[in-house]
MOPAC internal coordinates of N, CA, C and O (Angstrom, degrees):
PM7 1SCF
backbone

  N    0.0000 0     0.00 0     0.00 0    0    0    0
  C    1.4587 1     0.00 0     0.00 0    1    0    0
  C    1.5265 1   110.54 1     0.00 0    2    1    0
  O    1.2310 1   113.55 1   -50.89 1    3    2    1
  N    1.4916 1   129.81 1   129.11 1    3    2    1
  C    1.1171 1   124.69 1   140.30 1    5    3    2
  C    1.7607 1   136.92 1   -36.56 1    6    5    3
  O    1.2310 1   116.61 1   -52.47 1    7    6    5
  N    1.2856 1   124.04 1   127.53 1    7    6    5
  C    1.5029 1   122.38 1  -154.91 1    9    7    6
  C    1.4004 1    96.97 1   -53.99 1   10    9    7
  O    1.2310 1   117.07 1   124.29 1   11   10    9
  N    1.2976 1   123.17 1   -55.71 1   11   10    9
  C    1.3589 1   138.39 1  -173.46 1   13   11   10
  C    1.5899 1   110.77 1   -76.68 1   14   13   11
  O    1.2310 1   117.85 1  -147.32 1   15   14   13
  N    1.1450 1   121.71 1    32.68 1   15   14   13
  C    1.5055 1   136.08 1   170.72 1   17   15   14
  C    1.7062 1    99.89 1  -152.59 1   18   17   15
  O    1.2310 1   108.83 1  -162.04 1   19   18   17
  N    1.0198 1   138.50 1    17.96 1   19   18   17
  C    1.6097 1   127.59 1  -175.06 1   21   19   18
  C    1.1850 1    96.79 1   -97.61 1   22   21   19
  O    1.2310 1   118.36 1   -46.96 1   23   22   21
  N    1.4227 1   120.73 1   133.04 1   23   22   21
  C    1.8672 1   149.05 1   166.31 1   25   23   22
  C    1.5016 1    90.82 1   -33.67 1   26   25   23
  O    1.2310 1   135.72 1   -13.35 1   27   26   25
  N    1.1052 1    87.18 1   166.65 1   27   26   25
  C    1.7461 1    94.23 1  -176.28 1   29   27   26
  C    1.6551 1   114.89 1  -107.62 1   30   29   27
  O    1.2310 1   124.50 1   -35.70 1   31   30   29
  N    1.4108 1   108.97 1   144.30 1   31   30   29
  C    1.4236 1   123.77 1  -112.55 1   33   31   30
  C    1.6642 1    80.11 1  -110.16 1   34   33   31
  O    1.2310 1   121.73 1    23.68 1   35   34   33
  N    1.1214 1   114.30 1  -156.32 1   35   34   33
  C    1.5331 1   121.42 1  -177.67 1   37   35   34
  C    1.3542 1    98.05 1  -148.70 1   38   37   35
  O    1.2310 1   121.86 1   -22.91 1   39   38   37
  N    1.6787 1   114.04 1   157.09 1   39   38   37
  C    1.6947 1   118.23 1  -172.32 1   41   39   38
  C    1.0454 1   116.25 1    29.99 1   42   41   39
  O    1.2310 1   101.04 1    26.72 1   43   42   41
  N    1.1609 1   152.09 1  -153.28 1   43   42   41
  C    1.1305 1   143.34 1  -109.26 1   45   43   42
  C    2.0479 1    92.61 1  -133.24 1   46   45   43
  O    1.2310 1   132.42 1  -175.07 1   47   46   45
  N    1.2929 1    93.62 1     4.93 1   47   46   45
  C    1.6368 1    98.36 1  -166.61 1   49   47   46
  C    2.0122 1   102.74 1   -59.09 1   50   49   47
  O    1.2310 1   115.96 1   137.15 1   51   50   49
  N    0.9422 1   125.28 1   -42.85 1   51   50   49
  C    1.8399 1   109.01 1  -171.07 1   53   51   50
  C    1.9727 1    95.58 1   -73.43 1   54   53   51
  O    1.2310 1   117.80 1   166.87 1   55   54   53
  N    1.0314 1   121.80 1   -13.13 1   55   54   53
  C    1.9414 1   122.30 1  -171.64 1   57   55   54
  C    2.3141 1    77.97 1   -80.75 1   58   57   55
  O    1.2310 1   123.01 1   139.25 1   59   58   57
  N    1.5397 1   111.83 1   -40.75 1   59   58   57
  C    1.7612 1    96.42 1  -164.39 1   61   59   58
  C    1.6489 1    99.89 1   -69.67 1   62   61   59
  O    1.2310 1   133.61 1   119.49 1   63   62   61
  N    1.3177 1    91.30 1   -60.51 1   63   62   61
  C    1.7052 1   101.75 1   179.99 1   65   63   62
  C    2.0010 1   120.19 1   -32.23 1   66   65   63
  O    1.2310 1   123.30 1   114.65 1   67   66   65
  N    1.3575 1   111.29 1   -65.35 1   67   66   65
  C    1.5493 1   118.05 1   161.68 1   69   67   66
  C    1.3268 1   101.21 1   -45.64 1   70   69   67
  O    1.2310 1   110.04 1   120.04 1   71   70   69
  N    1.6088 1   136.30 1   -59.96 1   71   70   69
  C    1.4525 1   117.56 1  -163.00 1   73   71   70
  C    1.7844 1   113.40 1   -60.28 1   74   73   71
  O    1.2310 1   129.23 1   140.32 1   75   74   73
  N    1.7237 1    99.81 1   -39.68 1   75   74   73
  C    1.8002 1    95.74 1   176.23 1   77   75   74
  C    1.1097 1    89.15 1   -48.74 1   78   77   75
  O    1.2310 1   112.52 1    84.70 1   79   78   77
  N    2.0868 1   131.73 1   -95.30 1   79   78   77
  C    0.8615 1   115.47 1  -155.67 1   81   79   78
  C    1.5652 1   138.47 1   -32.79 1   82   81   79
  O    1.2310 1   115.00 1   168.83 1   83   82   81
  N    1.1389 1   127.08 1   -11.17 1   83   82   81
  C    1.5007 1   118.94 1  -179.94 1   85   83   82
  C    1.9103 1    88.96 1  -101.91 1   86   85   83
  O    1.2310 1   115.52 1   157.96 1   87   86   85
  N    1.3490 1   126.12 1   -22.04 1   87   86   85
  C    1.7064 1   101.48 1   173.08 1   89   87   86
  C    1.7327 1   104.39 1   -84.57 1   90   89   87
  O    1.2310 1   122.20 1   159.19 1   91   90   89
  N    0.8322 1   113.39 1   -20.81 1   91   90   89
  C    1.9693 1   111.15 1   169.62 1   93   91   90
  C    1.4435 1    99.48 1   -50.57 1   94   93   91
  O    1.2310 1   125.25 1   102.67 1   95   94   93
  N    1.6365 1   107.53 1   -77.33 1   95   94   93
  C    1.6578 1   120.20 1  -173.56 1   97   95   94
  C    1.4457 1   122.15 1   -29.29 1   98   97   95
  O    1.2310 1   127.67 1   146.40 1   99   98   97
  N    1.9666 1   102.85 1   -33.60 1   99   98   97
  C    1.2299 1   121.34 1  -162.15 1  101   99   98
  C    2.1523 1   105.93 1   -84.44 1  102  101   99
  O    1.2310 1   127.04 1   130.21 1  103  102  101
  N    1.3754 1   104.05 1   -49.79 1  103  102  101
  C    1.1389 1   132.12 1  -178.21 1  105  103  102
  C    1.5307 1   114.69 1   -57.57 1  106  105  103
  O    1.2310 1   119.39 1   137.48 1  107  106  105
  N    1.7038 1   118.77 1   -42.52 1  107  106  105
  C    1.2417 1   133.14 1  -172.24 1  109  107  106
  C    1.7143 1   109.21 1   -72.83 1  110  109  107
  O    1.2310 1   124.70 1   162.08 1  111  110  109
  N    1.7412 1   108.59 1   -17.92 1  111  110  109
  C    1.1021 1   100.93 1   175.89 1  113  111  110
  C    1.6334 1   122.72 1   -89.30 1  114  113  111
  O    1.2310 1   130.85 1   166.55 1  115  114  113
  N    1.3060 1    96.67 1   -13.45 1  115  114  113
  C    1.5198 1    94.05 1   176.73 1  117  115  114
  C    2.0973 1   132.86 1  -148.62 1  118  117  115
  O    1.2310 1   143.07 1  -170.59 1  119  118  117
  N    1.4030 1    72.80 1     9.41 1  119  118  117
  C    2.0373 1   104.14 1   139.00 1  121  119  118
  C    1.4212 1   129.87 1  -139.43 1  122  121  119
  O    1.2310 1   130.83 1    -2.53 1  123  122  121
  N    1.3165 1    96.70 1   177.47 1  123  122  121
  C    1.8884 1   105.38 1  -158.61 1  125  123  122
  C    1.6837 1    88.67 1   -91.01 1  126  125  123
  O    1.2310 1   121.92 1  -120.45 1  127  126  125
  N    1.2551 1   113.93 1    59.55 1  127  126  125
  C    1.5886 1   106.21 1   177.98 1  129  127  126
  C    1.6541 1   110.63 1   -92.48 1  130  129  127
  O    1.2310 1   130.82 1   177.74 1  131  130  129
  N    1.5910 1    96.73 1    -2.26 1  131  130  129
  C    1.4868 1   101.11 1  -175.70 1  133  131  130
  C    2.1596 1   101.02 1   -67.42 1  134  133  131
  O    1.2310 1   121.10 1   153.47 1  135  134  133
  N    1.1033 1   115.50 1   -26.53 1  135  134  133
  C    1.9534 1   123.02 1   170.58 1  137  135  134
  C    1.3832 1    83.43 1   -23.96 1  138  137  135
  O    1.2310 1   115.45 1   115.95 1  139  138  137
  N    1.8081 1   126.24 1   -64.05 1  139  138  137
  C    1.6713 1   126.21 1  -156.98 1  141  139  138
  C    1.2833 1    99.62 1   -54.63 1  142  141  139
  O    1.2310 1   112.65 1   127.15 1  143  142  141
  N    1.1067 1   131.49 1   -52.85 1  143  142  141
  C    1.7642 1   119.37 1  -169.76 1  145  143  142
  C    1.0982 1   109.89 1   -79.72 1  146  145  143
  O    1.2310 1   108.53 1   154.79 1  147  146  145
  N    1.2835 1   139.06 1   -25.21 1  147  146  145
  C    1.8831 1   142.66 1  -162.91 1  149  147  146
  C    1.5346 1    92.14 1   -84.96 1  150  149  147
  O    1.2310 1   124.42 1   -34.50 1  151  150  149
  N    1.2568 1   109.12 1   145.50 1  151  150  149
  C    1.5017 1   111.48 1   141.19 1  153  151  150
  C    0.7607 1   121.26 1  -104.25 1  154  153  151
  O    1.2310 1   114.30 1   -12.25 1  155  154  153
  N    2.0985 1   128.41 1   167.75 1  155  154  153
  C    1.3058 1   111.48 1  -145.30 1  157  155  154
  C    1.4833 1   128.99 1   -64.12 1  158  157  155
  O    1.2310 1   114.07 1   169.47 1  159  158  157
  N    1.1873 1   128.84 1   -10.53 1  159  158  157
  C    0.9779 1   110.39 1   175.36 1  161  159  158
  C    2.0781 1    96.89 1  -161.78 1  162  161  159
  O    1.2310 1   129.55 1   -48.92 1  163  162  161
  N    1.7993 1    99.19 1   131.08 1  163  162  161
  C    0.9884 1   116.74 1  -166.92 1  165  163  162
  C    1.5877 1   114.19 1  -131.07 1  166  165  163
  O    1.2310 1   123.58 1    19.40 1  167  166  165
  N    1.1937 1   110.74 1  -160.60 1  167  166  165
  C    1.5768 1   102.58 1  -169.83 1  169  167  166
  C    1.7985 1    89.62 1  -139.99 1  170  169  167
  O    1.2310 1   114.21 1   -37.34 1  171  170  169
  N    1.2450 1   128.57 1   142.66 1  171  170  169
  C    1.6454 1   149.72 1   163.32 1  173  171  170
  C    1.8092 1    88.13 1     6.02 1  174  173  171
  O    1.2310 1   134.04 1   101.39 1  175  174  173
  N    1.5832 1    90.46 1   -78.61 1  175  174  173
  C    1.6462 1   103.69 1  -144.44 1  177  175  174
  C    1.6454 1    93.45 1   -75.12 1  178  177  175
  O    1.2310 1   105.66 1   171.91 1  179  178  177
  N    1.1216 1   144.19 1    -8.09 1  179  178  177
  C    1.4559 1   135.85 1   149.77 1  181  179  178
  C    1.5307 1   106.32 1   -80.04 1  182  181  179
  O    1.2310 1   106.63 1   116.32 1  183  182  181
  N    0.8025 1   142.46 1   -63.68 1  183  182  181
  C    1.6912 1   118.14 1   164.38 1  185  183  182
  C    1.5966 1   128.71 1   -24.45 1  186  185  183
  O    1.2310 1   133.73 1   142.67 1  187  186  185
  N    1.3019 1    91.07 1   -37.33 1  187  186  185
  C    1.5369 1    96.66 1  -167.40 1  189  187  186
  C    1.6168 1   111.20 1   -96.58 1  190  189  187
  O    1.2310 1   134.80 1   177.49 1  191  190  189
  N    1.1728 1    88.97 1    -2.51 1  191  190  189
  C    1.8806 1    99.16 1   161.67 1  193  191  190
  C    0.9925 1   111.84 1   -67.78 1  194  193  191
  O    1.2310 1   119.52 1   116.91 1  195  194  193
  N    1.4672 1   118.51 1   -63.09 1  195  194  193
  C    1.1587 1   143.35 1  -159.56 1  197  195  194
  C    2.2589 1   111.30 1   -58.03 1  198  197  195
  O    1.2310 1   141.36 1   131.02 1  199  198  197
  N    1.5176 1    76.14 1   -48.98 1  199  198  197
  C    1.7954 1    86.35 1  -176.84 1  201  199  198
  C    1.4751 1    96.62 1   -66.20 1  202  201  199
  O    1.2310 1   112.10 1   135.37 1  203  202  201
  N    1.4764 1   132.50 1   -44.63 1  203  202  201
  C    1.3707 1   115.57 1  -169.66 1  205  203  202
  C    1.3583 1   115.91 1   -75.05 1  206  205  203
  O    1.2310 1   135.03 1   141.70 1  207  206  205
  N    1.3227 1    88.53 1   -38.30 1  207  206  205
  C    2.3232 1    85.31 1   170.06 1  209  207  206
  C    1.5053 1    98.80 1   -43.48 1  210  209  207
  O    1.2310 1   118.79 1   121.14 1  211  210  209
  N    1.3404 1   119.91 1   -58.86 1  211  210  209
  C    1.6800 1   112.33 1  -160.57 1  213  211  210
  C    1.6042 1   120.23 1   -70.52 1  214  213  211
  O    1.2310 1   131.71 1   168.50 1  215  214  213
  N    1.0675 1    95.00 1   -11.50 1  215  214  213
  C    1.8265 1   105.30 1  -169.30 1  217  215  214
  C    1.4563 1    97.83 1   -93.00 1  218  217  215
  O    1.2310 1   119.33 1   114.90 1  219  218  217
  N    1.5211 1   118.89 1   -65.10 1  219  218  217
  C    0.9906 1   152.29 1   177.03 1  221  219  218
  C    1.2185 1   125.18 1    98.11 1  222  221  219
  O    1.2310 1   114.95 1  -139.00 1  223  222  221
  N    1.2698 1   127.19 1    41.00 1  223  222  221
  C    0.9599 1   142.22 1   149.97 1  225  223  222
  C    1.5694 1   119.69 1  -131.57 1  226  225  223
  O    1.2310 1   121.85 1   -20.51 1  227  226  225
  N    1.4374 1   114.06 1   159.49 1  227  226  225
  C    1.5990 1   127.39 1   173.79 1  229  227  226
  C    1.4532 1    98.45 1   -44.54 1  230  229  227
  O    1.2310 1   131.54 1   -55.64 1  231  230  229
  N    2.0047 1    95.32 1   124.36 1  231  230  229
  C    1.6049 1    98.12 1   157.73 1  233  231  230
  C    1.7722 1   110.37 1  -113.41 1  234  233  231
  O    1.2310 1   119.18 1   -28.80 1  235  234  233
  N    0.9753 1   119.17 1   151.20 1  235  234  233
  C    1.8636 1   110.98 1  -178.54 1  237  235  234
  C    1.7877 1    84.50 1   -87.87 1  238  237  235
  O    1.2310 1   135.62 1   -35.62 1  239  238  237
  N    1.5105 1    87.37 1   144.38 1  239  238  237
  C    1.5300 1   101.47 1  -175.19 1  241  239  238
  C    1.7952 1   108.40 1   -72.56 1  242  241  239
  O    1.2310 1   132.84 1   155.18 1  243  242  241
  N    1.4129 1    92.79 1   -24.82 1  243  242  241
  C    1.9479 1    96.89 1  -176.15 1  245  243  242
  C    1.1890 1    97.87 1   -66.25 1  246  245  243
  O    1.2310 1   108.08 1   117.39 1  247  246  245
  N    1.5426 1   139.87 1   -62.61 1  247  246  245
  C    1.6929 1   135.07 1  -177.36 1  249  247  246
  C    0.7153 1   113.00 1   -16.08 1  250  249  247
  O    1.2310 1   122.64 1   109.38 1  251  250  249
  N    2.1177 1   112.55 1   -70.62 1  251  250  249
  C    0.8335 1   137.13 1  -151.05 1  253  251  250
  C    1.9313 1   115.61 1   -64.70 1  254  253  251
  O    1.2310 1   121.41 1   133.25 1  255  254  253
  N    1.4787 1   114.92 1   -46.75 1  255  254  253
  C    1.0880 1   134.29 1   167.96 1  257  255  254
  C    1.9590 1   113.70 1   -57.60 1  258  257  255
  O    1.2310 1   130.57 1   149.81 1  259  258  257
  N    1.2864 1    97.21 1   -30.19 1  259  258  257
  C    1.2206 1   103.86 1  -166.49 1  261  259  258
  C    1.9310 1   111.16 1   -81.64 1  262  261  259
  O    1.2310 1   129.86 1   124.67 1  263  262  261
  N    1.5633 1    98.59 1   -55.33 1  263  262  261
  C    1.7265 1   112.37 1   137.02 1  265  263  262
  C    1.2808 1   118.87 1   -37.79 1  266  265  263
  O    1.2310 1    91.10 1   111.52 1  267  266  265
  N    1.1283 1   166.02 1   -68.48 1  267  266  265
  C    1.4839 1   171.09 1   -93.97 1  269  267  266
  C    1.5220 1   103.52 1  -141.14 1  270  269  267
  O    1.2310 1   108.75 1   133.04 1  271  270  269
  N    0.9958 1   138.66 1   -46.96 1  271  270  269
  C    1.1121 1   144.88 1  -151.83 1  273  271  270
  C    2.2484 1    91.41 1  -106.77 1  274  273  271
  O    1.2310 1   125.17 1   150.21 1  275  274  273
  N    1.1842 1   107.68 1   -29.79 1  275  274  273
  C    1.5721 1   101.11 1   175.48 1  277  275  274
  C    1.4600 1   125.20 1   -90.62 1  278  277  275
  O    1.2310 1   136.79 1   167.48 1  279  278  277
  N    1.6106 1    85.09 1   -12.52 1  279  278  277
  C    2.1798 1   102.14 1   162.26 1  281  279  278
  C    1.1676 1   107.39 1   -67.60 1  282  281  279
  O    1.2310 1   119.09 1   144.17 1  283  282  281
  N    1.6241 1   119.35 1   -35.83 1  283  282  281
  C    1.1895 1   130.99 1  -165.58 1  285  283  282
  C    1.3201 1   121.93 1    54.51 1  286  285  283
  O    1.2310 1   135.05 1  -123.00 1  287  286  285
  N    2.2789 1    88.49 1    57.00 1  287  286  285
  C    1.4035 1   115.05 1  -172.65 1  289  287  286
  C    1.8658 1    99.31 1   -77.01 1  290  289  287
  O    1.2310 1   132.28 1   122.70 1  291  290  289
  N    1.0671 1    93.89 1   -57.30 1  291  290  289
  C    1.9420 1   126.06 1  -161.34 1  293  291  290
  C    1.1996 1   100.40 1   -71.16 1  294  293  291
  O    1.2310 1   122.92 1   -25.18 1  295  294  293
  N    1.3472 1   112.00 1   154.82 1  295  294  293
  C    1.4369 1   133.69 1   179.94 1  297  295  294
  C    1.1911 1   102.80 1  -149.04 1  298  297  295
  O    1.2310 1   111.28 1   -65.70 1  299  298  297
  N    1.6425 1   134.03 1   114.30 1  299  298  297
  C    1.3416 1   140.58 1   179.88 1  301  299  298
  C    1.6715 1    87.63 1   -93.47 1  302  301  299
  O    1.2310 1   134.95 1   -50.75 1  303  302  301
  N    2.0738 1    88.69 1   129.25 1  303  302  301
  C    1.5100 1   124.27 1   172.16 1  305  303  302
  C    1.6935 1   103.37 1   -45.55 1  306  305  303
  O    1.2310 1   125.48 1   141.69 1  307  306  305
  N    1.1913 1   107.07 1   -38.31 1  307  306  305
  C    1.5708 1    90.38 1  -143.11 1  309  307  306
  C    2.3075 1   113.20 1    91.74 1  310  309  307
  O    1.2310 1   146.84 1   161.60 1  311  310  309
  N    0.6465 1    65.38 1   -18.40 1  311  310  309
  C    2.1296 1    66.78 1   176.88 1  313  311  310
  C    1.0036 1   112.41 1  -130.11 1  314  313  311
  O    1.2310 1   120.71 1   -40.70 1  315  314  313
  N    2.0895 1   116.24 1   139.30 1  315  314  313
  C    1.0820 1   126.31 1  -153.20 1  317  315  314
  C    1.5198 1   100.32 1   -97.34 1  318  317  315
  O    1.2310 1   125.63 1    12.64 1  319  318  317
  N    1.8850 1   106.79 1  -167.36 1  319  318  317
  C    1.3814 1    90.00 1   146.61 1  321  319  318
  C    1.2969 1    85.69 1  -163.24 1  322  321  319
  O    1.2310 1   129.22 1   -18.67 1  323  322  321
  N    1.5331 1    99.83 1   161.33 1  323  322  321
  C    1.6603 1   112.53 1  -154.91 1  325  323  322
  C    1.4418 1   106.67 1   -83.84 1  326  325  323
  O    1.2310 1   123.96 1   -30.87 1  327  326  325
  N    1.4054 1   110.02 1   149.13 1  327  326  325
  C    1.2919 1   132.27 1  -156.15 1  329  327  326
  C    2.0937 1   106.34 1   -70.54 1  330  329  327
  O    1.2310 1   120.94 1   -47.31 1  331  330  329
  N    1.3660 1   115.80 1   132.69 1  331  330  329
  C    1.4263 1    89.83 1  -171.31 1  333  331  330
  C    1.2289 1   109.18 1   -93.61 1  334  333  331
  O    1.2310 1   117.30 1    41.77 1  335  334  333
  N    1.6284 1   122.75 1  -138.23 1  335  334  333
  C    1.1399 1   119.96 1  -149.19 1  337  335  334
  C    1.9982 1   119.93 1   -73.92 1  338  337  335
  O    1.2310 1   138.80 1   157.52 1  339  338  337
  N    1.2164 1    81.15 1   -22.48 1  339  338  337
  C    1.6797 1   103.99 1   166.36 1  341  339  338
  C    1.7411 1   126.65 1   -75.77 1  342  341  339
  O    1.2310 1   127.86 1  -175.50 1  343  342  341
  N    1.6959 1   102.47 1     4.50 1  343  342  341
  C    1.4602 1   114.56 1  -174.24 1  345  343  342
  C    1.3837 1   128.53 1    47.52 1  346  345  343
  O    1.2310 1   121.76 1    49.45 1  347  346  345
  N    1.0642 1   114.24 1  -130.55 1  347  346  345
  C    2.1614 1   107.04 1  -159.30 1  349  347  346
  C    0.9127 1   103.47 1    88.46 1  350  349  347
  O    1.2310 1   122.50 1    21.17 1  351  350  349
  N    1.2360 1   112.81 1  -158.83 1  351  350  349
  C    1.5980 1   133.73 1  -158.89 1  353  351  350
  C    1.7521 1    95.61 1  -124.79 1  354  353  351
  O    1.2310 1   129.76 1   -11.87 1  355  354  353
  N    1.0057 1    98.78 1   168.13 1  355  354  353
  C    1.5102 1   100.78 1   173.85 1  357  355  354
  C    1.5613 1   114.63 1   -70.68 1  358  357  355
  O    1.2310 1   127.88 1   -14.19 1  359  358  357
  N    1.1367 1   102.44 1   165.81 1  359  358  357
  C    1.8385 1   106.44 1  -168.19 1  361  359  358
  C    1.3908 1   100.78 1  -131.47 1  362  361  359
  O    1.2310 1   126.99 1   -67.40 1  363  362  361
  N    1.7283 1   104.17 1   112.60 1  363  362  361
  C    1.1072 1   115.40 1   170.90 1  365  363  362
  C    1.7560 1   118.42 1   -44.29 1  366  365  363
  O    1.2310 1   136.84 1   -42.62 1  367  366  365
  N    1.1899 1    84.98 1   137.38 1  367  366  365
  C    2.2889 1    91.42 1   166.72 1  369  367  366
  C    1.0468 1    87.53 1  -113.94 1  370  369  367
  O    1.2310 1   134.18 1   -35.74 1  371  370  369
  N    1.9284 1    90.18 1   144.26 1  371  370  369
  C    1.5110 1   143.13 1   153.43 1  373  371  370
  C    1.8032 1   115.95 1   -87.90 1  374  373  371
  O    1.2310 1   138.79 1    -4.64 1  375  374  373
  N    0.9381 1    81.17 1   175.36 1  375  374  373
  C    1.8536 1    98.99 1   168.21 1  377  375  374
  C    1.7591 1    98.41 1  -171.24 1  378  377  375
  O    1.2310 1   120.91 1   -26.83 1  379  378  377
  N    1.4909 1   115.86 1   153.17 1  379  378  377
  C    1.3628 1   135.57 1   174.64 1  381  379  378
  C    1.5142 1   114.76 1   -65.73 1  382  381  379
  O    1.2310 1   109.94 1   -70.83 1  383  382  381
  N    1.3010 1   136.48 1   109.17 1  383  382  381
  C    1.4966 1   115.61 1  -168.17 1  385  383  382
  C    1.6172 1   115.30 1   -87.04 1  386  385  383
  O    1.2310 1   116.53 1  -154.67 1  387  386  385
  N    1.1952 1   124.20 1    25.33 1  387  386  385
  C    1.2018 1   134.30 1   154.09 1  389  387  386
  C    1.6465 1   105.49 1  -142.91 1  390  389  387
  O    1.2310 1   130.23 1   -31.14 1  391  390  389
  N    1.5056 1    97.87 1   148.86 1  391  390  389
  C    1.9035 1   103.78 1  -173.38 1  393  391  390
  C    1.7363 1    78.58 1  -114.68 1  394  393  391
  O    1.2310 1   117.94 1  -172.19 1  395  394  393
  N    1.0310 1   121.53 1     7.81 1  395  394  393
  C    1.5883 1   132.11 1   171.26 1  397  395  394
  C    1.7182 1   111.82 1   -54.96 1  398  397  395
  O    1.2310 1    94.51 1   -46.46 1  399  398  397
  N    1.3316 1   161.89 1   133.54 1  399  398  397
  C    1.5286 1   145.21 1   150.91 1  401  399  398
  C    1.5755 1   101.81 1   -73.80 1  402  401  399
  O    1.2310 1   116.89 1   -66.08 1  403  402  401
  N    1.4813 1   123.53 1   113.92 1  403  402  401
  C    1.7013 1   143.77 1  -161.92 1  405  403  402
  C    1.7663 1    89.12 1  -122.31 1  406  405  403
  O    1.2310 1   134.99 1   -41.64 1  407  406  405
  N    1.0390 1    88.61 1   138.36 1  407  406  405
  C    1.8357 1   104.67 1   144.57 1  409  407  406
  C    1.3618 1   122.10 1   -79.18 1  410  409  407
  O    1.2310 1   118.27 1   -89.13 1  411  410  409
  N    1.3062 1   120.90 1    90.87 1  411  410  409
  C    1.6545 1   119.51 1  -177.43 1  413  411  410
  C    1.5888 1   111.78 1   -76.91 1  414  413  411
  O    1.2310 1   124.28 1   156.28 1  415  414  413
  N    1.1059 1   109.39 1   -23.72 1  415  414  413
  C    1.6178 1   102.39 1  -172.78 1  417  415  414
  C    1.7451 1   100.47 1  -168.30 1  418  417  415
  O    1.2310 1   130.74 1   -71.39 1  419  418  417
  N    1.0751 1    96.89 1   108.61 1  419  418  417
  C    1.8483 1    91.60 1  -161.60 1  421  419  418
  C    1.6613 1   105.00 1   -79.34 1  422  421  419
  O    1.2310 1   122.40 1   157.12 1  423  422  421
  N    1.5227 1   113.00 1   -22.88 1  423  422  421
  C    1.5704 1   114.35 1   159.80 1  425  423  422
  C    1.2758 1   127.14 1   -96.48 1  426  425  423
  O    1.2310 1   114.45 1  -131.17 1  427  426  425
  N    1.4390 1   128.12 1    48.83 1  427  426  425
  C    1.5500 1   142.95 1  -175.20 1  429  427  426
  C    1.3432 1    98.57 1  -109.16 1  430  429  427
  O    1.2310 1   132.82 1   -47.49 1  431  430  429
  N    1.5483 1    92.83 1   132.51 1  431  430  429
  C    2.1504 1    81.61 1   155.26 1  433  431  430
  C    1.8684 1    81.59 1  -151.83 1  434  433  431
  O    1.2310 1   126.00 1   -23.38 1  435  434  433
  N    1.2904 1   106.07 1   156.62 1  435  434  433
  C    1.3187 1   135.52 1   153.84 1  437  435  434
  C    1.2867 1   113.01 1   -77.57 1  438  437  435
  O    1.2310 1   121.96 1   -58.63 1  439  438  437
  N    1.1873 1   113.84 1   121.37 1  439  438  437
  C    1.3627 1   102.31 1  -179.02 1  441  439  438
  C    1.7982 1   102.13 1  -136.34 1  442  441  439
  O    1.2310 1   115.61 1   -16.85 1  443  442  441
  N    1.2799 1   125.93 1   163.15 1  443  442  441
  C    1.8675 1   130.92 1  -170.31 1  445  443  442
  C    1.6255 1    92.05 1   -67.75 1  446  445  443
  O    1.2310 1   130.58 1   -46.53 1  447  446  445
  N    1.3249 1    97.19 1   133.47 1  447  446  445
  C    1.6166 1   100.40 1   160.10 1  449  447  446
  C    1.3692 1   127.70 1   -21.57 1  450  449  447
  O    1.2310 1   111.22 1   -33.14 1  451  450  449
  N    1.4422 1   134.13 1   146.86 1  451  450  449
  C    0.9701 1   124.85 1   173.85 1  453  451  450
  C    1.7491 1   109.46 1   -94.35 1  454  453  451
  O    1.2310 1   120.10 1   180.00 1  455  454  453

């Protein structure tokens, strides 16, 4: 379920659930806590699913790669994966180089397009 689509909850549980989500939102901007949502090893535009589900808004995958890779969060596999039904080229995979939760940039935030 999407947070903002989940059945309705009992005690105080959708007030806990919204608060994680806003310390995820908060956390993703300036540690590699995104390792928790990735599995080990993914490609740009599955990462970048993942960060906009949690943020909730559109992230451009170049930022994001461009950010990530200058934390010197990411570590490209070396192995592709084939382009789907919409073609391209193959899309390099990543993996997180620590499954560690790091402070990558303690003054970062992601923030919605302007």
């Amino acid at each position: 379920h999407l947070v903002d689509a989940l059945p309705e909850l009992a005690f105080d549980h959708a007030e806990i659930v919204l608060a994680a989500r806003e310390r995820l939102r908060g956390k993703l901007s300036y540690t590699n806590v995104g390792f928790a949502l990735a599995p080990d090893a993914f490609t740009l535009s599955e990462l970048r699913g993942l960060y906009a589900a949690a943020l909730g808004h559109d992230v451009s995958a170049t930022n994001l790669k461009r950010v990530l890779l200058r934390r010197d969060v990411l570590q490209a596999t070396g192995a592709r994966r084939e382009p789907g039904r919409a073609g391209g080229r193959p899309a390099e995979v990543y993996r997180f180089r620590s499954r560690r939760l790091e402070i990558t940039d303690p003054f970062a935030a992601l923030r919605p397009p302007s």
